[in-house]
C-alpha positions in Angstrom: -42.3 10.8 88.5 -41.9 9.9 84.9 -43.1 6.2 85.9 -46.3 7.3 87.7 -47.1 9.6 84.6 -46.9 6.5 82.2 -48.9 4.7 84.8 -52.0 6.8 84.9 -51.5 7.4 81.0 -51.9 3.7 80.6 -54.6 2.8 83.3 -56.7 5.9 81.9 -56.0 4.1 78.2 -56.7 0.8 79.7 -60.5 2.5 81.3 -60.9 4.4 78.1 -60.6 1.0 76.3 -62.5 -1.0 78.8 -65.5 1.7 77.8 -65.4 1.5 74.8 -65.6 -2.5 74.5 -69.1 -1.7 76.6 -70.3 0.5 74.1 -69.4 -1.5 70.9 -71.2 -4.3 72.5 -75.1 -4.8 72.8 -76.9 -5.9 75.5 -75.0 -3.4 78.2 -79.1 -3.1 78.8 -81.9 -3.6 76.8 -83.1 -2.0 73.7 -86.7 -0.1 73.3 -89.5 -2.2 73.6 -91.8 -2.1 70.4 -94.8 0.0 70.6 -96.6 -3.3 69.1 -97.1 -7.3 69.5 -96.4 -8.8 67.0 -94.5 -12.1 66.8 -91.7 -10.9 65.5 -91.8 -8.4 68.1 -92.1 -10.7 71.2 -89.5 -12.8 70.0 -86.9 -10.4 68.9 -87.4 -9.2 72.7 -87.2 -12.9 74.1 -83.8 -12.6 72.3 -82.9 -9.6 73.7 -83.8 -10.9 77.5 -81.5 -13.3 76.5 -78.5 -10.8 74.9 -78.8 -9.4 78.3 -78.6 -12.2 80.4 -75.3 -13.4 78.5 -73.7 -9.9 79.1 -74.2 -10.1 82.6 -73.5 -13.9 82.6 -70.5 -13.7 81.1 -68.9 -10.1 81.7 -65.9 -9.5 84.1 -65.0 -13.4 83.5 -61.9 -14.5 84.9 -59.4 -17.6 83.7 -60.3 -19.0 87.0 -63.5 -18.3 86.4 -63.3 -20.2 83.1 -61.7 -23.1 84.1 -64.3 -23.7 87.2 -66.6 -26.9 87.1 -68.8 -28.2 89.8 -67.8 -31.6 89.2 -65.9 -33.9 86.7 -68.2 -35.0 85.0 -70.1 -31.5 83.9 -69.1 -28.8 81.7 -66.9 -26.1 83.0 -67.8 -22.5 82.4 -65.8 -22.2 79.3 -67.7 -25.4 77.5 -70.7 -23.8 79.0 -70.2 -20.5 77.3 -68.7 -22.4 73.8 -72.2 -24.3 73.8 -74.3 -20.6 74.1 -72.2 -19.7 71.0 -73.3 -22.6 69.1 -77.0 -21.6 70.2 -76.5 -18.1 68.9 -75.4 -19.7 65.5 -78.5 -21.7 65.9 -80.6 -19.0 66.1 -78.8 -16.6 63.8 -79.2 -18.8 61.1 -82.9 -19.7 61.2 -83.4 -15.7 61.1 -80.7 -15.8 57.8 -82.5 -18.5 56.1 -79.2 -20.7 56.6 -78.2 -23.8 57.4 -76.3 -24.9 60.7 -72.8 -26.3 60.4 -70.6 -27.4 62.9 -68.6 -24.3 64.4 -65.4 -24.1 65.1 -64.4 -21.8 68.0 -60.6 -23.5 68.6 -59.0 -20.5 67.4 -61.5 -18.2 69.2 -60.6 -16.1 72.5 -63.0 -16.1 75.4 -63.6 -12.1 74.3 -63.8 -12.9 70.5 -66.8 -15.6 71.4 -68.3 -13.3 73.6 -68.6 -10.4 71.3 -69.9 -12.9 68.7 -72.3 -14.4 70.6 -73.7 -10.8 71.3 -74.0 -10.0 68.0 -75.4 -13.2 66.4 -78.3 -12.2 69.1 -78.3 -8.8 68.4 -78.7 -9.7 64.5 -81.5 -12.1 65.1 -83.3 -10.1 67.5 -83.1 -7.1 64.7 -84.4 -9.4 62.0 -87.1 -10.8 63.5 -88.2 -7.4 64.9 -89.1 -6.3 61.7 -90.9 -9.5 60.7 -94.8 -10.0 61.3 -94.3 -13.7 59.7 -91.7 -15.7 61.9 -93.0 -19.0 60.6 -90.4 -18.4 57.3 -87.5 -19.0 60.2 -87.1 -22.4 60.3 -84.0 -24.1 62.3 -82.3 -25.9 59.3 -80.1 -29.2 59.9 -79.0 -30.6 57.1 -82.8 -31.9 54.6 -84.2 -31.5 58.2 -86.3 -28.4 58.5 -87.9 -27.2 62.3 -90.6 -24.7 62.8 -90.2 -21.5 64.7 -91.4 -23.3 67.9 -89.0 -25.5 67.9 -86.5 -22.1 67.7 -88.4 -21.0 71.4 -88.1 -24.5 73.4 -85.1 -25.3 71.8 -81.7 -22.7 71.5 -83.6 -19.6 72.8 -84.6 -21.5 76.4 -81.7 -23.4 76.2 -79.2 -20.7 76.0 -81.4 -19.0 78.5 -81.4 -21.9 81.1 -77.2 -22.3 80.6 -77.1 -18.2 81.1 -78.4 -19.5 84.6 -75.5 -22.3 84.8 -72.8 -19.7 84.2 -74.2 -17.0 87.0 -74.0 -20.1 89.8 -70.6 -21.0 88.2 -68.8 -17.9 88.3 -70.8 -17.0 92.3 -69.3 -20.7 93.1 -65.5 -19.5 92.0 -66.0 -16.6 94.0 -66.8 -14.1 91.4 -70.6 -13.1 91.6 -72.1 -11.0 88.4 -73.2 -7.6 88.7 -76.3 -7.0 90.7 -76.9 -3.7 89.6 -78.0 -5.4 86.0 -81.5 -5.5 86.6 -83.0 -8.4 84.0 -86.6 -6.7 85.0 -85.8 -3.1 84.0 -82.8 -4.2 81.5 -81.2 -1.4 83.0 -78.4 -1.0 85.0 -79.0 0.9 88.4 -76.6 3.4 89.5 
């Protein structure tokens, strides 16, 4: 009896906690839309399209999952989700002014990169949604300096496109995402 009780006490810790990492993260579905277009606006919610894509994308991941590749010579899921990161870095630091550096994720867990990818998106998309100018967000690489439109064909459509790659990766190791997460509605249906 005493082993069942610790049981449920931990598997009703384990759901409390499981919650709670939902909550603490964005893109469980998508914020508001503005009342207004602006450019900051629209782009803040291209990002946000994209926050939620990612969750989806990459929540309920397994090792297996991880590991998966559909063939030698392409990225597995894991690389695939490392190179999202460096997008969100991407974009997080055009919206910051910054410039890029190379990242290092070696000493980052599969959940720490996750949540951080969420909220470099989240940030971005927050910034710029209080911006009417989004030409002052240039993608800086070294002297190098890109316009804004360089920010939309390049990491925001790119991270987009390999959001794609990790949905067919984890349905091909046998673990489909959610399809209650509507990306039309950014809601989840019940």
């Amino acid at each position: 009896m005493k082993r069942l009780i610790v049981a449920l006490c931990l598997f009703g810790n384990l759901a409390i906690a499981q919650e709670t990492m939902k909550e603490e993260l964005p893109y469980y579905e998508l914020p508001e839309y503005s009342e207004t277009y602006t450019a900051g606006t629209v782009a803040a919610r291209m990002i946000d399209g994209l926050g939620f894509r990612y969750y989806w994308a990459t929540e309920g991941l397994r090792d297996e999952d991880l590991v998966y590749k559909p063939s030698e010579d392409g990225r597995s899921t894991a690389e695939t989700v490392d190179h999202i990161y460096g997008l969100s870095k991407i974009i997080l630091n055009a919206t910051l002014k910054r410039a890029n550096g190379q990242a290092d994720t070696s000493e980052m867990t599969f959940l720490e990169q996750r949540k951080k990818t969420l909220e470099n998106m989240k940030t971005a998309a927050d910034i710029l949604r209080k911006s009417n100018d989004v030409s002052q967000f240039k993608i800086i690489f070294g002297a190098n300096e890109f316009p804004f439109w360089n920010q939309i064909n390049g990491p925001i459509a790119d991270a987009i496109w390999h959001c794609g790659q990790v949905i067919s990766f984890r349905r091909s190791s046998g673990n489909p995402y959610n399809s209650k997460a509507s990306v039309f509605s950014g809601k989840v249906r019940q």
